[in-house]
Structures are given as structure tokens and as C-alpha cells.
TILUM-737683 format. One record per residue: residue in three letters; x, z, y of N, C-alpha, C, CB in turn. Coordinates in steps of 0.05 Angstrom, whole numbers, plus 5000, padded with zeros to 4 digits. Atoms other than C-alpha are relative to their C-alpha. Glycine has a CB too. Layout:
BEGIN
ALAXZYXZYXZYXZY/...
//
This chain:
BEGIN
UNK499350205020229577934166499949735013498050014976/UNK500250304987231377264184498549754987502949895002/UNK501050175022227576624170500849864975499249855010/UNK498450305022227876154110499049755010499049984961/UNK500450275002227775514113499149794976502149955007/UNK500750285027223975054051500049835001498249944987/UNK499650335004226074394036499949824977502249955008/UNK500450185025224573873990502149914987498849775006/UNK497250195008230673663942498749714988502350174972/UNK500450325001230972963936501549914974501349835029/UNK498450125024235272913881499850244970503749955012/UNK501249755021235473233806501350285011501249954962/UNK499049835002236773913799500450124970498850125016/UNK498949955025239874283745500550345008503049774993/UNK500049615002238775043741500250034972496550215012/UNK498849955015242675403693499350294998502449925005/UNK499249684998241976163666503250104984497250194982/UNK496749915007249176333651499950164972501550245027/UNK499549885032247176813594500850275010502749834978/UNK499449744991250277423636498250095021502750015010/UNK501149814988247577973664502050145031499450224974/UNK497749864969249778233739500250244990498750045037/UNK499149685007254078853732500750075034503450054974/UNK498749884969254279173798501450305005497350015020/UNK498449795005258979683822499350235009502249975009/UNK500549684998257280473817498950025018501850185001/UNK501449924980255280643876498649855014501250085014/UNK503350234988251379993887497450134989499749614984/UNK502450055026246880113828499750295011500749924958/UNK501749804986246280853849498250035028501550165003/UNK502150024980243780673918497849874987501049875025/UNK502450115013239080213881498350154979500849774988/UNK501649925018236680653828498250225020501650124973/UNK499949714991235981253880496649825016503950175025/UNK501850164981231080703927497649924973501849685019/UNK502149965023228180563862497650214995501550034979/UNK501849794994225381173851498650165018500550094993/UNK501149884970222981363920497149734990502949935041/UNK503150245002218180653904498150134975501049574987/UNK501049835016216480973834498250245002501650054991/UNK501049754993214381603869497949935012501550185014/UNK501950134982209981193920498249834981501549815021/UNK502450215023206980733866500750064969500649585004/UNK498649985031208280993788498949764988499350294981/UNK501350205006204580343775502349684990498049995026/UNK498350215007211579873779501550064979501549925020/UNK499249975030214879683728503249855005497549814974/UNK497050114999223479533729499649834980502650214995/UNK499150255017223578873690502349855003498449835002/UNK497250174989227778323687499549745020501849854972/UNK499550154972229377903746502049864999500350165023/UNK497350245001234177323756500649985027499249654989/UNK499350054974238377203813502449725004501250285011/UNK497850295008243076563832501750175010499849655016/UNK497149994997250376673827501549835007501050064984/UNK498250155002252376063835498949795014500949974976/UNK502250284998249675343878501849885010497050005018/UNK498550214990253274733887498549725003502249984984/UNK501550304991250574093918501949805001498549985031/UNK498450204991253973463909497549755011502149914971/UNK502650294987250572713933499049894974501749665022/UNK501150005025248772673863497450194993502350064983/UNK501249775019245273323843500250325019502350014968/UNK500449704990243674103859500650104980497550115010/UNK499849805020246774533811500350255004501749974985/UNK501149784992244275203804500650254987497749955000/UNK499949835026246475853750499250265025503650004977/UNK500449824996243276433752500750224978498049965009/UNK499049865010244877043731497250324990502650035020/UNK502449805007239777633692500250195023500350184969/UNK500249714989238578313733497150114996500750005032/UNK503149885009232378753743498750085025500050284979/UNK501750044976226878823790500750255023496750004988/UNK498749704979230479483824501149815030503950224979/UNK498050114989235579093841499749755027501249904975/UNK501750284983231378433874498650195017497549744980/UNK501749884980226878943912502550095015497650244989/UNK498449884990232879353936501649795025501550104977/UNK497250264987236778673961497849865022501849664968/UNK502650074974229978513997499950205017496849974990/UNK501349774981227679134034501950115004497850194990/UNK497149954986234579404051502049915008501150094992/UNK497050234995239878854041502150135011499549725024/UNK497549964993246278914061502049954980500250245008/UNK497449995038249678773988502249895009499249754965/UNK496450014986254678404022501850075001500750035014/UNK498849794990257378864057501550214972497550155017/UNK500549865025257079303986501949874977496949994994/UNK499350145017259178743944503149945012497849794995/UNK498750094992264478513984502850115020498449895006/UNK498849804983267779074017503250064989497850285000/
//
């Protein structure tokens, strides 16, 4: 995994939740449910909630605007500890 980098914004920001939910395509969400339940099996203790992710970030010299979009905690673990959506998303 590569580093992050945290930085201070200096100016407002403006985070948005869009109101929509990510729909991801078939065979994403099956690799993700399938990794899902391999963690389930290892810990029956987690729990799939809801999770937010940004869809969207634009910086002008004004402002940081930010929308995010609903999903669920499958989905945020999956895009952590495997990644590649990209690839997936974009293909």
C-alpha cells in the first residue's frame, strides 16, 4: 500500500452526501461479498453497515468540494485490503 499524505485545508470545505447509494457492477459486488464472508468466517463478530465513500472532489482557490456517496462496510474493507477497483470499475 502506498503512503498518504495529510494536509491541512486552508480554506472552507463543503462535503456533500449526494443522497445515492454506489451500485457496483456484478461481478464487483460478488468478489466483494465472496471476501466478505471469508472475514465473517474469521470474525462472526463484524457487522456490514453503512459506509460512505467520495465520488466526487473538486478544489478551486476558493473552496474544497467534496460529495460522497452511501455504500457498506464490505465494500470499504474490500477496496482496502485488496484494491484494485480500478482496474474493476474501469475496465
Amino acid at each position: 500500500m502506498s503512503a498518504i499524505e495529510i494536509q491541512p485545508i486552508k480554506k472552507p470545505a463543503h462535503i456533500r452526501f449526494s443522497g445515492n447509494r454506489v451500485v457496483l457492477p456484478e461481478p464487483l459486488r460478488q468478489k466483494i461479498d465472496q471476501h466478505w464472508q471469508q472475514l465473517v468466517k474469521d470474525n462472526p463478530r463484524l457487522h456490514n453497515g453503512e459506509s460512505f465513500t467520495v465520488v466526487s472532489a473538486d478544489e478551486t482557490d476558493a473552496e474544497v468540494a467534496i460529495e460522497l456517496a452511501e455504500t457498506d462496510y464490505a465494500h470499504y474493507l474490500y477496496s482496502h485490503q485488496v484494491g484494485g477497483l480500478a482496474s474493476l470499475l474501469f475496465a
